[in-house]
N, C-alpha and C positions, 0 to 999 in steps of 0.2 A: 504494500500500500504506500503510494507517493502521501509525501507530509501535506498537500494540499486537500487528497482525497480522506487525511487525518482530520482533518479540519474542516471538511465538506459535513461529511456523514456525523460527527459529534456535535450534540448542544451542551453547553456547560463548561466545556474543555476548559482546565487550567493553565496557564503559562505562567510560569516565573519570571519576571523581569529582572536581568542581572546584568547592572552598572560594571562595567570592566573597575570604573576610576573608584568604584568603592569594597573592591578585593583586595588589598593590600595587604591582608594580613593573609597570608595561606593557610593556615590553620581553621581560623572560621570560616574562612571558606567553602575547604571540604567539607567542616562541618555542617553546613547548610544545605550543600549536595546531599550529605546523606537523610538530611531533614528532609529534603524534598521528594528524597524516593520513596521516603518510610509513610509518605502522607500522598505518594501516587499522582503526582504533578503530570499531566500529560505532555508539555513543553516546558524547556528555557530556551526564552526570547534572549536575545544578547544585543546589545547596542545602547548607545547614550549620544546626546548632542555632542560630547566634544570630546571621543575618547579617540586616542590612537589606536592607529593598527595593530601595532604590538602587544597593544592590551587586548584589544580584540582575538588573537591568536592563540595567546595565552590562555585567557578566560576559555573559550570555546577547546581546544586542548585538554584540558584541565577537566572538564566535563566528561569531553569524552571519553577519556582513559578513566575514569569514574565512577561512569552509568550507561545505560542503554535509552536514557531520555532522550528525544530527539531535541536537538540547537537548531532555532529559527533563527538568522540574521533580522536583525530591525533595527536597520541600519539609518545616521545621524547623517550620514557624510559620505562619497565614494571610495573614500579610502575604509571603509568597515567593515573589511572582507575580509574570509579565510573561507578555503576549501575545503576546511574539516568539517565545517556544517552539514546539516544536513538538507537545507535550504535557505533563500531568502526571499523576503516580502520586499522585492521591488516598489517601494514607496513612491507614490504619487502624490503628493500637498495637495490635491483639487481644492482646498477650501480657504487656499491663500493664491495670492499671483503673482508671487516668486519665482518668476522662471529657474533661477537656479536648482529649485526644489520640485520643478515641473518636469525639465528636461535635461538641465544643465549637469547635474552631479549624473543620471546616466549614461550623458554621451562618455564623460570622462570614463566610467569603469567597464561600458560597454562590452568591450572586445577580450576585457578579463576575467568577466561575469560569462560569459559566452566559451569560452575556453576551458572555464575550469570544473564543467557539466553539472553543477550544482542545479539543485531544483531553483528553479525563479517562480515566484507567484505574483504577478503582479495586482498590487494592490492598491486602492485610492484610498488615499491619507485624510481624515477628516479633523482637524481641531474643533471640540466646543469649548464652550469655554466652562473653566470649573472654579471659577470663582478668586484666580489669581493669574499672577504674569508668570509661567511656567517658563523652564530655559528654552522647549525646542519652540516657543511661540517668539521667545527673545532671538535664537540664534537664528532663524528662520524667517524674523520679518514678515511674518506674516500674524492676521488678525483671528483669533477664536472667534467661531459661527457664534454668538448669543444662544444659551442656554434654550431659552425659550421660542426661539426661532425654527421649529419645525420643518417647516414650510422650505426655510433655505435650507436645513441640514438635506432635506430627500430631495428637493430638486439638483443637488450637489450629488448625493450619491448616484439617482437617475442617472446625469449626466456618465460620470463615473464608470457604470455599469454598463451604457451606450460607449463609451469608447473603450471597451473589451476590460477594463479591471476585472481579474477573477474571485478577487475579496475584497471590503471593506472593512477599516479600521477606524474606528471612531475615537477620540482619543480625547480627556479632559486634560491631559496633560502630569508629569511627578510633581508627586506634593497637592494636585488640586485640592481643595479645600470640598470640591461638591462632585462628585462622579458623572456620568453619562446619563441624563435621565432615561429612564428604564421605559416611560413614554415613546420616546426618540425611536429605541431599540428597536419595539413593537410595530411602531409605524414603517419603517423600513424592513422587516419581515413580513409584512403585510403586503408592501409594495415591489418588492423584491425576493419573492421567497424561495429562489434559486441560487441564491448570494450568501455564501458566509460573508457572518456577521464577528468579528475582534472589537472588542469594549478594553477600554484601560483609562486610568487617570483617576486616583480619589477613591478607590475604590480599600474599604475598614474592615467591614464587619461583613457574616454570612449571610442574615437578610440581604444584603446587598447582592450579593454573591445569587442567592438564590431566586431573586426580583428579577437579575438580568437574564439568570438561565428560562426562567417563565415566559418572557419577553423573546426570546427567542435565540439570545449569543450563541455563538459557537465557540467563540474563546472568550475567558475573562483572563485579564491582563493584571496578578498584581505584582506591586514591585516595593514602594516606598513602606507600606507595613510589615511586609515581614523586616526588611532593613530597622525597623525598630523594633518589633517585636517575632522572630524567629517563630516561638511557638504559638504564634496563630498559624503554620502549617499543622499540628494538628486538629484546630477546625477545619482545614480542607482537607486532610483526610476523613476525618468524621464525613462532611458535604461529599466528597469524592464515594465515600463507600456506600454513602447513601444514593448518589446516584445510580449506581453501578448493581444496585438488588433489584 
């Protein structure tokens, strides 16, 4: 099964989000890998706004001599590659007009992404906003869709879907303060119900967790809570085995 068709066919799916720039310590780190197996994470995402390559390398490395969890690239920059992956979410900003975040950072890694036969998904990038200035809305210049804004989040995804995106990721952003309203979700499963759906940004507690898998996600994205608190992966295991009877 290609990591796409992983993500197709699951609602609910977990991903780990792991910041290269905040493994520095080796030690918790694997400690966290093994937190994450033990609690049945179905992905680690890997990427950050402003990490090196080397970090990216490593990190994904590191994982894989590990675990048998599949590493998604979600990727900040074209430099945020490794071929140890096992894919990556060709990112599209549709919800900003930053060409560099349109087309510009894929021309650059194009013909190395193409070479190095990794799976590519491409994917339209959606910013809402989650109640703060997140980095990849800083680094990227571009403006989060207004929470409440419906109407522009699905004509955006629409669009997205019409020019062959084969996923959508909706993103409040690390650290948001308010998650993805789980409204939003619903509506876009509704109007697209051929489309995986990636939720991430703000995202706490397992209500949460369990609203958006309702709603319809195929991946929930966290990253900034377990960074502070670790053993909230065993409420996703709890949520994970609850899924899975």
């Amino acid at each position: 099964m290609t990591q796409f068709e992983h993500i197709y066919k699951g609602i609910g799916n977990i991903a780990l989000l792991i910041d290269p720039e905040k493994t520095t310590d080796p030690v918790a780190f694997r400690q966290l890998i093994d937190k994450a197996v033990f609690a049945g994470v179905d992905f680690f995402f890997v990427g950050g706004s402003t990490v090196t390559r080397n970090d990216i390398e490593r990190v994904v490395r590191i994982i894989k001599t590990s675990c048998n969890i599949p590493v998604v690239l979600f990727p900040g920059a074209s430099h945020q590659l490794s071929a140890e992956a096992d894919a990556l979410l060709f990112l599209n900003l549709i919800s900003g007009r930053n060409p560099d975040f349109l087309i510009g950072h894929h021309v650059q890694c194009a013909e190395e992404v193409l070479a190095s036969g990794i799976e590519v998904i491409p994917t339209g990038y959606i910013l809402i906003d989650g109640g703060k200035l997140t980095s990849v809305a800083y680094v990227s210049q571009t403006t989060p869709i207004p929470r409440e804004q419906v109407s522009i989040a699905r004509q955006t995804a629409i669009a997205g879907h019409l020019m062959g995106q084969k996923a959508l990721y909706f993103d409040a952003g690390s650290g948001a303060l308010q998650p993805v309203p789980t409204s939003l979700i619903r509506e876009i499963r509704e109007t697209l119900p051929e489309t995986p759906i990636i939720v991430g940004g703000g995202i706490r507690d397992l209500s949460t967790i369990e609203s958006m898998k309702r709603a319809g996600a195929n991946v929930i994205v966290i990253g900034n809570k377990i960074e502070e608190e670790t053993d909230f992966l065993l409420d996703i295991r709890s949520f994970i085995s609850a899924r899975t009877t």
